[in-house]
C-alpha positions as CSV (number, residue, x, y, z in Angstrom):
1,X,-19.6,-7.8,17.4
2,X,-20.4,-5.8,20.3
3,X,-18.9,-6.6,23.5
4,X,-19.8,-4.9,27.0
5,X,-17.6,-2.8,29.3
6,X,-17.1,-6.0,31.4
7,X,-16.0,-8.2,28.4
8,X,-13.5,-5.8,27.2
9,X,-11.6,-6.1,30.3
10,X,-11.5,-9.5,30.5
11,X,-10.3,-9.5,27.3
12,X,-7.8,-6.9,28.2
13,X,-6.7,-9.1,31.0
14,X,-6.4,-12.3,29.4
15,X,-4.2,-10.4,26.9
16,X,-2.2,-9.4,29.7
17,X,-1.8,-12.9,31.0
18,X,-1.0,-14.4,27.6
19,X,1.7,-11.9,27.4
20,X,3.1,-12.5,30.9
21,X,2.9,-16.5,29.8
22,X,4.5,-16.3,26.8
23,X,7.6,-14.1,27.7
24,X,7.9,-16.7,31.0
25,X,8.4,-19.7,28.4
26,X,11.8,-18.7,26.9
27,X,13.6,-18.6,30.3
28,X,11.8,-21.6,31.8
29,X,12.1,-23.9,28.7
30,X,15.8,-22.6,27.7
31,X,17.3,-21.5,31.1
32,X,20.8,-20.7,31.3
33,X,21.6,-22.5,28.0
34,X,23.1,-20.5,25.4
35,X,20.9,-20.5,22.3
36,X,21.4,-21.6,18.8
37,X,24.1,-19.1,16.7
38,X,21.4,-18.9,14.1
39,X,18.6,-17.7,16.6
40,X,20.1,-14.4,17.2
41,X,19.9,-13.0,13.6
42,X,16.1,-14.3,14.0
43,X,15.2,-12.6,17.0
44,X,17.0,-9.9,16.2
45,X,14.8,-9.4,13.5
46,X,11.2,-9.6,14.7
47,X,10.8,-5.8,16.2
48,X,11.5,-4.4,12.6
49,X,9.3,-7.2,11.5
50,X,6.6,-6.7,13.7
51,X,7.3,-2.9,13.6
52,X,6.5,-3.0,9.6
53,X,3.7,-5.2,9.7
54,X,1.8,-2.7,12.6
55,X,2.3,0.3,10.4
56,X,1.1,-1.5,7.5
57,X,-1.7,-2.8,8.8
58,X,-2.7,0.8,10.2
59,X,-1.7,2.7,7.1
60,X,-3.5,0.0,4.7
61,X,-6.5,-1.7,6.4
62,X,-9.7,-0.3,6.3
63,X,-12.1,-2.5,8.5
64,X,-11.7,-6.0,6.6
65,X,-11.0,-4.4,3.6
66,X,-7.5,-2.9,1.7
67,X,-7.4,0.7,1.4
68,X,-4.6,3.2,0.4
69,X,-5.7,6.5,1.6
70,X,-4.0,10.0,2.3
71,X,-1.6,8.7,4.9
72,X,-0.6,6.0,2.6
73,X,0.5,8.3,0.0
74,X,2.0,10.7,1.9
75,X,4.3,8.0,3.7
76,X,5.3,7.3,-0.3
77,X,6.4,10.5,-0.6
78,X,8.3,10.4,2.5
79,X,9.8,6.7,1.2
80,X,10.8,8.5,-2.6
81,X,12.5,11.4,-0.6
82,X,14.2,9.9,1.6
83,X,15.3,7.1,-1.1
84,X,16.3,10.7,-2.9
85,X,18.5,11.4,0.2
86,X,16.3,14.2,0.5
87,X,17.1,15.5,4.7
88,X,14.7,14.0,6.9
89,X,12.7,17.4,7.8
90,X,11.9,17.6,4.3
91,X,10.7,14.6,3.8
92,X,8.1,14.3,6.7
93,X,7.2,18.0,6.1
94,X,6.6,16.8,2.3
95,X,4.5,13.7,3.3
96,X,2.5,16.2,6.1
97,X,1.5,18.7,3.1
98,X,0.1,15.9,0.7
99,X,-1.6,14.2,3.4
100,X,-2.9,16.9,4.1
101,X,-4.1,18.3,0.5
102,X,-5.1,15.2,0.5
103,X,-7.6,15.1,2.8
104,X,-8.7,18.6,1.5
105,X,-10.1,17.4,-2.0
106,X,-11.4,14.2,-1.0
């Protein structure tokens, strides 16, 4: 699908107003009443959530299709070093060099 200059930002802006919408709900629908003890565990956890799922999707998706690639594996060896207690320099140095050599031979 190829969209035009002009179509992009109207997309772009009816992002922007979905965004502005939906973060206008909460307030207006909940207003000054405190919310559920059980909510704030929930929304506490949707940054990490959404967090993980953005990186996964970048790391892993290929177009429309799965793919583990150079990045992928060096963000494994980042994960088993770190799992390792290995110190945090190492570990992204580590996962810079296989990503690299990766990309080298392939």
């Amino acid at each position: 699908m190829n969209l035009s200059e002009a179509q992009v930002w109207l997309l772009i802006a009816g992002l922007v107003g979905v965004a502005v919408v939906t973060k206008g709900i909460g307030p207006a629908v909940v207003g000054d009443r405190p919310l559920p003890g059980w909510s704030a565990g929930v929304i506490a956890a949707l940054a990490p959530a959404l967090l993980a799922a953005l990186v996964a999707t970048a790391l892993l998706a290929d177009g429309r299709r799965l793919a583990v690639g150079a990045e992928a594996v060096g963000v494994a060896v980042a994960t088993v070093l770190l799992l390792c207690r290995a110190p945090l320099l190492a570990a992204a140095a580590a996962a810079v060099l296989v990503t690299a050599l990766l990309r080298a031979l392939v």
